[in-house]
C-alpha positions as a printed NumPy array, in Angstrom:
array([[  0.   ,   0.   ,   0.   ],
       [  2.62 ,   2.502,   0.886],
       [  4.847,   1.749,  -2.263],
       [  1.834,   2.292,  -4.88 ],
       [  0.87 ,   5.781,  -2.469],
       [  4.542,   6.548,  -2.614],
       [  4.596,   5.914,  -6.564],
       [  0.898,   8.446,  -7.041],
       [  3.006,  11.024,  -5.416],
       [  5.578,  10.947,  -7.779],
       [  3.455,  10.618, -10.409],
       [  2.049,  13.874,  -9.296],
       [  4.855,  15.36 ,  -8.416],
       [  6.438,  14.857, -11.822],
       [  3.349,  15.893, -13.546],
       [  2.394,  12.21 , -15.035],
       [  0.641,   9.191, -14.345],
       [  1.556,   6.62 , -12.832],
       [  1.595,   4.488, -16.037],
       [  4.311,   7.195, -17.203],
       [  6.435,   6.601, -14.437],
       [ 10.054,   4.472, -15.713],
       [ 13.47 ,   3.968, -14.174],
       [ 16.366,   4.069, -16.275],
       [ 19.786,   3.215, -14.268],
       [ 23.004,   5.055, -15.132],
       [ 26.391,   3.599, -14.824],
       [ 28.061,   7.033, -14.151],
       [ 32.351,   6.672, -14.126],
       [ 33.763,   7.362, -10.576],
       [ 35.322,  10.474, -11.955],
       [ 32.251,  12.294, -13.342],
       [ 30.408,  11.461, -10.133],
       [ 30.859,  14.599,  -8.797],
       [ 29.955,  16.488, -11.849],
       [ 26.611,  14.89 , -12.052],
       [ 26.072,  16.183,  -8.662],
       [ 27.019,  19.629,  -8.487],
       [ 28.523,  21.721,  -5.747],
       [ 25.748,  20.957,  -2.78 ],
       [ 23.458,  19.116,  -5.354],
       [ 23.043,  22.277,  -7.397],
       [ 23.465,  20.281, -10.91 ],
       [ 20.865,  17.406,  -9.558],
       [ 18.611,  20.146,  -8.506],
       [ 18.876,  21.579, -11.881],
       [ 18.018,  18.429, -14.091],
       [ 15.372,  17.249, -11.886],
       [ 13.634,  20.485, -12.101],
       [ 14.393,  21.511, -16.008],
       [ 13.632,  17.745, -16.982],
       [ 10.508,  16.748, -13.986],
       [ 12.786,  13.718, -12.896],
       [ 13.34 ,  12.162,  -9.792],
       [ 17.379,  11.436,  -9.516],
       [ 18.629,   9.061,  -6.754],
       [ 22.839,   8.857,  -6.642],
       [ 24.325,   5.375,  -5.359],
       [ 27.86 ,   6.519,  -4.299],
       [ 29.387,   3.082,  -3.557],
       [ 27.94 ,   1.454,  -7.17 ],
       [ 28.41 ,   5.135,  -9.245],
       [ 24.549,   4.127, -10.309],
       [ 21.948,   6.641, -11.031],
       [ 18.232,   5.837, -11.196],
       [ 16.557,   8.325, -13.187],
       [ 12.315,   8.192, -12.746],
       [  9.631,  10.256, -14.565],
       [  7.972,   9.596, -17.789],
       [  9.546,   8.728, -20.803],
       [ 10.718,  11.976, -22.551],
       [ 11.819,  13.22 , -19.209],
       [ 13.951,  10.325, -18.531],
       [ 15.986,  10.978, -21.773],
       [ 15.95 ,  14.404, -21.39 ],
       [ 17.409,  14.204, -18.014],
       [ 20.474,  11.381, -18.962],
       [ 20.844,  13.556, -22.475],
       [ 22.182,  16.319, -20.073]])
């Protein structure tokens, strides 16, 4: 119950339905890590707001997961 609530607020919160929502996961190399991520999560901030992504950073496996719809997804890794 609380992981399909938890999935309708994303949804909402990324302005698509819950049949939008997909996961892409990004190898990112060790080195670019901290580009991705910005000075205080600034460059996170910025692509989850300009694309409407959700962006969650695995530190120990350099793995991104990357969640909205589609379009947003690619528009999100693309930058």
């Amino acid at each position: 119950m609380q992981a399909a609530l938890s999935k309708v607020k994303l949804a909402n919160k990324l302005n698509c339905t819950t049949q939008d929502l997909s996961t892409r996961q990004v190898d990112c190399p060790k080195d670019r890590l901290g580009a991705v991520i910005g000075k205080n999560g600034s460059m996170i901030k910025q692509i989850m707001e300009s694309a409407k992504v959700s962006i969650d950073v695995n530190k120990e496996t350099n793995m991104i997961d990357i969640t909205g719809s589609e379009s947003s997804v690619a528009k999100a890794v693309a930058e």
